[in-house]
N, C-alpha and C positions, 0 to 999 in steps of 0.2 A: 269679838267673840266669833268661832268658827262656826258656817251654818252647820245645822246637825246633820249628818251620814242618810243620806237619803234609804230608803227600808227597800228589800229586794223582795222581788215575790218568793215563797215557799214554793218546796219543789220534794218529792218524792220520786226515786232513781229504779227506775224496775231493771233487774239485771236476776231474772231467775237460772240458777244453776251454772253460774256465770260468773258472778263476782270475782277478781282476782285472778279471773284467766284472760285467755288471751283476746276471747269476744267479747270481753266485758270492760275495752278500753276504756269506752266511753264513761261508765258505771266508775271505773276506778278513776279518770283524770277530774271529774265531778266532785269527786270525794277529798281530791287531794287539792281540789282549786277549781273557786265559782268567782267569780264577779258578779255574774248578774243573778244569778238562785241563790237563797238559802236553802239549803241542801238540808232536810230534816232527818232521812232515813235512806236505808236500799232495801230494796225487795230480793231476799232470795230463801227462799225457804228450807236450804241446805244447810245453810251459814244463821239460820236466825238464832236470835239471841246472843249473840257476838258483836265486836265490836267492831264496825268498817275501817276504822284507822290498825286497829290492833291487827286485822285481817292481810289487809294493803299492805301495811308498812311497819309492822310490830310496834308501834306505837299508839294510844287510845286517843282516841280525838273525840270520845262522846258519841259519837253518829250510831243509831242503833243497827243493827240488819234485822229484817219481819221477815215472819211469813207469808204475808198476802198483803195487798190494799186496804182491808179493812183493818189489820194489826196494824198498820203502820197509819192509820188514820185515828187510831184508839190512841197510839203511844204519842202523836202528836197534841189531842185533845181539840182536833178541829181539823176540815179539809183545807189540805193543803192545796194551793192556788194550782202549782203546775204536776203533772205526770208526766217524766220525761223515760222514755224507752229508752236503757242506759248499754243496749248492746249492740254491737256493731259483725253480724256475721257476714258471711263473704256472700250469702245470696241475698243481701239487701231485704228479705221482705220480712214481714208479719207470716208466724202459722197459724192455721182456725183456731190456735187455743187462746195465741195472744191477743187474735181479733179483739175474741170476749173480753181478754182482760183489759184493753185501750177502751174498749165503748160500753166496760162498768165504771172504768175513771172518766168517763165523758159525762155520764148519767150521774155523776155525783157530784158536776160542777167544775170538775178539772178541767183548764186548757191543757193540751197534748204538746209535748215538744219533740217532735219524730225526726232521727234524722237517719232514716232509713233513706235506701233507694225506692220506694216504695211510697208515694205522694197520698196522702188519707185525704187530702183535701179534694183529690179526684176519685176518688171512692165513695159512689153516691150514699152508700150506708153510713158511711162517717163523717160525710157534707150534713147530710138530714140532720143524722144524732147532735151534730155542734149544734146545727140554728136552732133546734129543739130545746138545747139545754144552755146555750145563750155562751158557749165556751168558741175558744177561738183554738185552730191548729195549726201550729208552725211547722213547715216541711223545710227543714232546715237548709237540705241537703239542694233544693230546686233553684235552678239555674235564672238568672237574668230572660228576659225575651230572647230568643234569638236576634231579633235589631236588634238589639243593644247589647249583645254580646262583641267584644274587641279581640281584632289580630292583632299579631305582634306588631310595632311600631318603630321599633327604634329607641323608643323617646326612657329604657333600662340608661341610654350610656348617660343621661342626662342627671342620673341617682349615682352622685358622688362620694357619698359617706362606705365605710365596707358593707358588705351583706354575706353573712353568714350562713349556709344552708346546713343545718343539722339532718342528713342522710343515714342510712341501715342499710344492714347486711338480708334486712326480712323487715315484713310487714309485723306490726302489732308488737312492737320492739323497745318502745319506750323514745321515741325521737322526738315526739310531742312533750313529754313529763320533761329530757331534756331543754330543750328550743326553751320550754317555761322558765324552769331553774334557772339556765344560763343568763336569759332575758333580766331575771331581777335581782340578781347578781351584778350585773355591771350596772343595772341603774343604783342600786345599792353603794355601790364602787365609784357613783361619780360620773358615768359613762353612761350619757343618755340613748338607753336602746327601746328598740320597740319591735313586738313580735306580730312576725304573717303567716294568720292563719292557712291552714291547707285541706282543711275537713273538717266533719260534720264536728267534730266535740270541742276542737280549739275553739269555731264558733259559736259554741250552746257555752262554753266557759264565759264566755263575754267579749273573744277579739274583737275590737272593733275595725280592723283588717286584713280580708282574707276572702278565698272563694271554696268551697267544697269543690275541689279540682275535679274526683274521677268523677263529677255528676255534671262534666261540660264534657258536649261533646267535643271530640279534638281537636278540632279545625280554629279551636279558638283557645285551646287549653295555655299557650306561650301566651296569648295574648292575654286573656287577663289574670294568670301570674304576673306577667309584666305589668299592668295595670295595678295589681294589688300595691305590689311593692313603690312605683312610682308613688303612691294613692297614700302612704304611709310615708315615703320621704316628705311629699310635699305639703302632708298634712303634719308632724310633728317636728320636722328639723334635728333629725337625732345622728348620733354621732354613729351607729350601727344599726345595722336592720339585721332582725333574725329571721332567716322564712323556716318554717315545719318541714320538716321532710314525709315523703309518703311511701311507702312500700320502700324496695330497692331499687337500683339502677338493672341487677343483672337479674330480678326476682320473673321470671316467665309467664306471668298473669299481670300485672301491675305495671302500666306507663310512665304513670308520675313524677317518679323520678328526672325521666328525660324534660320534662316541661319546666318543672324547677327547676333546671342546671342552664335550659333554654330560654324559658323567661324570665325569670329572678337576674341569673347571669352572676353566681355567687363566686365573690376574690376568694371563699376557703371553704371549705366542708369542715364541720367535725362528723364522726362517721359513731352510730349508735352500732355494738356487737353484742351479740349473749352468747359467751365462751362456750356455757352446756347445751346451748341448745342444736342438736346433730342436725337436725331437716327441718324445712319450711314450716311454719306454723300452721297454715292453711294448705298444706301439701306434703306430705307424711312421706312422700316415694322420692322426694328432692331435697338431695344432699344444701345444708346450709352452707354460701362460700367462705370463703376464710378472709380476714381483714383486708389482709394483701390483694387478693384477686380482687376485692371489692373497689380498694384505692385504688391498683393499676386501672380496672373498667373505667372509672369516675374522671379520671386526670387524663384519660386516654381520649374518654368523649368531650369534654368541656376545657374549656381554659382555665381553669382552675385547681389547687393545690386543698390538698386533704393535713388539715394544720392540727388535729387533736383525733384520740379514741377515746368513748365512752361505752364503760360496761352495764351492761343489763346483768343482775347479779342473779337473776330466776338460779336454782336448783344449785347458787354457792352458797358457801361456810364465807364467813369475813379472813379467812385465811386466805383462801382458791381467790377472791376477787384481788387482794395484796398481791400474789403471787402472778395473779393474770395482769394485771397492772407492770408490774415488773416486767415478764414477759413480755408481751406488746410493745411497750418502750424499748425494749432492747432490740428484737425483730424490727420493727415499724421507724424508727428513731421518729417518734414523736411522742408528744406528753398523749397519757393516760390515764383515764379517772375516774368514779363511776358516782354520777350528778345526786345519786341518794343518799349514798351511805356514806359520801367522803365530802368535805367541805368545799362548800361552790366556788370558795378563791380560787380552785384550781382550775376552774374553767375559766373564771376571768383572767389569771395567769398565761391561759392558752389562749385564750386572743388577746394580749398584750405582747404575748411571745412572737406572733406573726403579725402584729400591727401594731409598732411600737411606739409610733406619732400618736397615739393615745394614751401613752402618758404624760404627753402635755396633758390631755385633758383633766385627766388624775389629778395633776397637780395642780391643775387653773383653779379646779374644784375644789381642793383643800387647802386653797389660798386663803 
């Protein structure tokens, strides 16, 4: 008999006026995949009474969306264990409105899970309110000691298996929802993979993998990307590693990228694009680049080949994403595919197509 599935703590997602958009990453990767929360509700009081999967992804998955804490504490029929702040804007912090609404979930028993740039555990008002209310808060996003933060090493040439870095044209892109799909797709397939987190939500999903990158500072940022990844070779023995991508390579706010291509040291990118999207998402006056100019930058800075495109289908018809698909393959000569709406073989197809000593393992596995 199998032991029974160990129970995950409840979790309520606040993502007010946000849900489905571009700061509401977190709020939406939560929704579509937890390992470690049961995910009970979202908070948005735009979208309440709708359904968070039907919202996301035009499909119902049950998940309610509330208007407040207390709705979403009525529809559950008991306080849920955790409040997790499900938005991720570009200035990191809490504003006085949200204060209120973390340290009314504090006061009613909830642990916090924040993975703002914004540490609550050094914010003496919301140190006091935990020990008062006997709740713990995880700052997701905060850094190892500095001692014990690592430089680069070396010890990347030493991780033999491929490593795959799922990269974007822009930040808030869907490279993380990819890296996942892809990820259990080839485990699915037979092909033992395992993903590296790169920020706050891959790790509030459950990676047990990864560092929240932009929140080291950079003197170390190669280094424990490289750490991660070795830290994932030599703890599961997998036939692929997949790192998350962050921002862009050519995105004028956003490093990340560079660290990932630096410390990972990935044999292929697939590159995340959203065909309609004209300007940065977080920069309204900055033309988005074009696939091309993205893959030229990437192959330009790194020793590495750009082996697949994935479309972010925001503001298509299922026609325009067929057609964009087409397109890009033809321009690009590589495969094209977009990880929601079209069948995940096609991505494990894209890395069988560029690493093709892996259908030995295909086939060892369906021996």
């Amino acid at each position: 008999m199998s032991p029974a599935p160990l129970s995950r703590p409840t979790a309520v997602v606040y993502c007010e006026a946000n849900f489905g958009a571009l700061d509401g990453k977190t709020a939406n990767g939560l929704v579509r995949h937890s390992e470690t929360y049961e995910i009970l509700s979202v908070i948005d009081s735009q979208q309440a009474g709708l359904d968070a999967g039907t919202v996301l992804d035009g499909e119902s998955n049950g998940m309610p969306i509330c208007t407040d804490l207390a709705d979403a504490i009525a529809r559950a029929g008991r306080v849920p264990d955790c409040f997790i702040f499900g938005m991720a804007p570009s200035s990191g912090m809490l504003s006085p409105s949200e204060r209120l609404i973390v340290l009314d979930a504090i006061a009613r028993g909830m642990n916090v899970v924040n993975g703002l740039h914004e540490f609550l555990n050094d914010d003496p008002e919301f140190a006091a309110a935990a020990i008062a209310h006997d709740v713990t808060i995880l700052d997701v996003r905060r850094p190892r000691a500095k001692k014990d933060l690592r430089m680069f090493s070396g010890r990347i040439a030493g991780v033999t298996c491929p490593r795959i870095a799922v990269l974007g044209t822009d930040g808030a892109i869907g490279k993380r929802t990819t890296a996942t799909i892809l990820t259990r797709a080839l485990n699915d397939r037979g092909i033992k993979a395992v993903l590296v987190s790169t920020g706050q939500t891959g790790l509030i999903q459950g990676g047990r993998y990864g560092v929240a990158l932009d929140a080291i500072p950079c003197q170390f940022c190669s280094g424990e990307m490289e750490a991660a990844v070795v830290a994932a070779f030599e703890g599961e023995h997998p036939d692929v590693i997949v790192v998350e991508g962050q921002g862009a390579l050519s995105h004028p706010a956003y490093l990340t990228s560079s660290f990932i291509l630096r410390g990972a040291q990935p044999n292929a990118v697939i590159l995340q694009h959203a065909p309609a999207r004209r300007m940065l998402g977080d920069f309204p006056d900055v033309p988005m680049p074009t696939p091309a100019s993205e893959i030229n930058l990437i192959q330009t800075f790194a020793d590495t080949k750009v082996i697949g495109l994935t479309i972010n289908h925001e503001h298509l018809t299922d026609a325009e994403v067929t057609a964009a698909i087409t397109l890009y393959e033809l321009e690009l000569g590589i495969p094209a595919t977009d990880a929601l709406t079209r069948s995940p073989d096609r991505l494990v197809d894209m890395v069988l197509l560029a690493f093709p000593d892996l259908e030995r393992t295909v086939a060892t596995g369906a021996a």
